[in-house]
N, C-alpha and C positions, 0 to 999 in steps of 0.2 A: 907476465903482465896481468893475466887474469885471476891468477891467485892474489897478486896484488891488489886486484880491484877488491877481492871479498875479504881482505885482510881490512883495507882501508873502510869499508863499510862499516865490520868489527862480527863477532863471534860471540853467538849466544851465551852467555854466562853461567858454567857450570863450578861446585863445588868438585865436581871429582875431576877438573885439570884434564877431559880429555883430549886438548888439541897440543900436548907437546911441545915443541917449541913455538906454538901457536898460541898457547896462552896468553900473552900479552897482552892478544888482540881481542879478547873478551870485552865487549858493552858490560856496564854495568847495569844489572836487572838482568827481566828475561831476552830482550831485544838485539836480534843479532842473527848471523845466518848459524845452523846449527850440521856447521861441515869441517872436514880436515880442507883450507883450502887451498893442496895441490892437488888432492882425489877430487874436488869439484870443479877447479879448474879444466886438467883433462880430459873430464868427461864432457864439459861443455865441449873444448876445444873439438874433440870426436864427434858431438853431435853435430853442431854446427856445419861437417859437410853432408847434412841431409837438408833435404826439402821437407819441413817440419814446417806445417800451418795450424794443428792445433796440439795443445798442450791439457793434459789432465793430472792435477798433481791430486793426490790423497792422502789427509793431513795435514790442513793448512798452518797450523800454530797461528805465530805471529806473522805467518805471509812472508819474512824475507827473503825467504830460497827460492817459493814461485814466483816471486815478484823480479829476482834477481835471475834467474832463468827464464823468463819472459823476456824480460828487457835485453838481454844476452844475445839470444835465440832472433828475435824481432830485427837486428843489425842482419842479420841473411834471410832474412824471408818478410818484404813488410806485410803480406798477408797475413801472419800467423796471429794467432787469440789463442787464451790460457783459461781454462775454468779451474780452479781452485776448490776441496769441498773438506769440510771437517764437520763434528759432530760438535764441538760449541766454537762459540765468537771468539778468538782472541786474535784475530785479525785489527789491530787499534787503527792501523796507518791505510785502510783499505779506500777511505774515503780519497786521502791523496794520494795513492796509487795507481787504481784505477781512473785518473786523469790524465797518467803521463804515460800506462803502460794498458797494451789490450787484456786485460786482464776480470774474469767474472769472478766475484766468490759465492760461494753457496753453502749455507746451514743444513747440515744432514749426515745421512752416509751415505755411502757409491746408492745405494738404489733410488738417491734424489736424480742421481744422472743416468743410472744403469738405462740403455736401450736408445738414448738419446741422440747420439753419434760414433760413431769408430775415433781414435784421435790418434794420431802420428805416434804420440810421443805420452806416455802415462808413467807416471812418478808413484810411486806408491811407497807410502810416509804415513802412515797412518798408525793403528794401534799395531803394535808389534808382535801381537800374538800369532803362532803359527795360524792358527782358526781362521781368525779377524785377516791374517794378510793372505792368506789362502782364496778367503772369500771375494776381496779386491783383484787378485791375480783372475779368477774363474768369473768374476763380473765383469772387468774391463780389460785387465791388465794382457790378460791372453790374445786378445782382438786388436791389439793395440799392433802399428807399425814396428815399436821400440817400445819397449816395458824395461824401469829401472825399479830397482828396490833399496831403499836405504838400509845400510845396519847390518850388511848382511854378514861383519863379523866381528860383530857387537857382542864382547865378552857381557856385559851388563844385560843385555837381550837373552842372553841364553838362562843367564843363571834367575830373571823373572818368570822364563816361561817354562816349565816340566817340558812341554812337548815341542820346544826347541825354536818358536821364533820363527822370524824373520830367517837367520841362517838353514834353518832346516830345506824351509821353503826352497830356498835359493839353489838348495843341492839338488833338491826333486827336481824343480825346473831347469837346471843345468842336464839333469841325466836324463830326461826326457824330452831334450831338444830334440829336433830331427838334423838330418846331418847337413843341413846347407842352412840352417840356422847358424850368425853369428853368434858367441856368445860371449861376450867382453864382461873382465874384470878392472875395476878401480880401487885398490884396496891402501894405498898411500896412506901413511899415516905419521904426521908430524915426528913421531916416537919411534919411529919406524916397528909398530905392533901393534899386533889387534885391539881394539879399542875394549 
């Protein structure tokens, strides 16, 4: 049901065909959520038995995925508020989101928010560079309840960054968990392969 809802929404429109037998469901332009969605299905579906009241995503784009993980999220906890943060505006629909969903967005990077609050639940979506998502992990993303990482096996991610992206990130942080750390994977992908 929940795949279906981010099917029915529709899927960012890419020329490179990432979603598989998900294609279909591409918006035309840039507008749309920019996920495989049974890998963001289940992972809502898993967050969802937490007590989640606030939400940090990093890299807002066009807003559909923190807006659609808000609105998700918000059915089990009506406390919860989302801040949103990227480094430009291409949030178009912020104006009518931010009406129907608890949702802040903010112009900048993590250090417009760094120090601000602890947050449940930090999404980090941002530039993909191992550096750049390194940096979001050791500003927020560590202090966080739940820290997720997009991309993290993103054939495309690797082959833009020498020093290996998001994926690299994601193995540090996996092998340097401590041992009552959970540590869940989502890696679904409509093709059934790494993106």
């Amino acid at each position: 049901f929940v795949a279906d809802q981010i099917r029915t929404l529709g899927l960012c429109c890419d020329d490179r065909k990432l979603y598989g037998k998900d294609n279909k469901y591409m918006n035309a332009g840039s507008d749309g959520l920019y996920h495989i969605p049974d890998q963001l299905a289940k992972c809502l579906i898993y967050l969802s038995h937490f007590e989640i009241t606030s939400v940090l995503e990093i890299g807002t784009y066009s807003g559909w995925t923190i807006s659609f993980i808000v609105a998700y999220l918000s059915r089990f906890n009506d406390a919860l508020s989302g801040v949103t943060v990227d480094v430009r505006d291409q949030f178009g629909a912020y104006s009518n989101i931010r009406e129907r969903v608890p949702l802040r967005f903010v112009i900048g990077d993590v250090s417009a928010i760094r120090n601000t609050t602890e947050f449940d639940l930090v999404f980090i979506d941002g530039d993909h560079s191992y550096g750049a998502a390194k940096n979001d992990y050791e500003a927020v993303g560590r202090n966080a309840t739940i820290c997720m990482f997009h991309d993290i096996n993103d054939k495309y991610v690797k082959y833009h960054d020498p020093n290996g992206g998001v994926p690299r990130l994601w193995h540090e942080v996996q092998a340097s968990s401590d041992e009552g750390d959970e540590v869940i994977t989502f890696s679904d992908h409509s093709a059934n392969e790494p993106i």
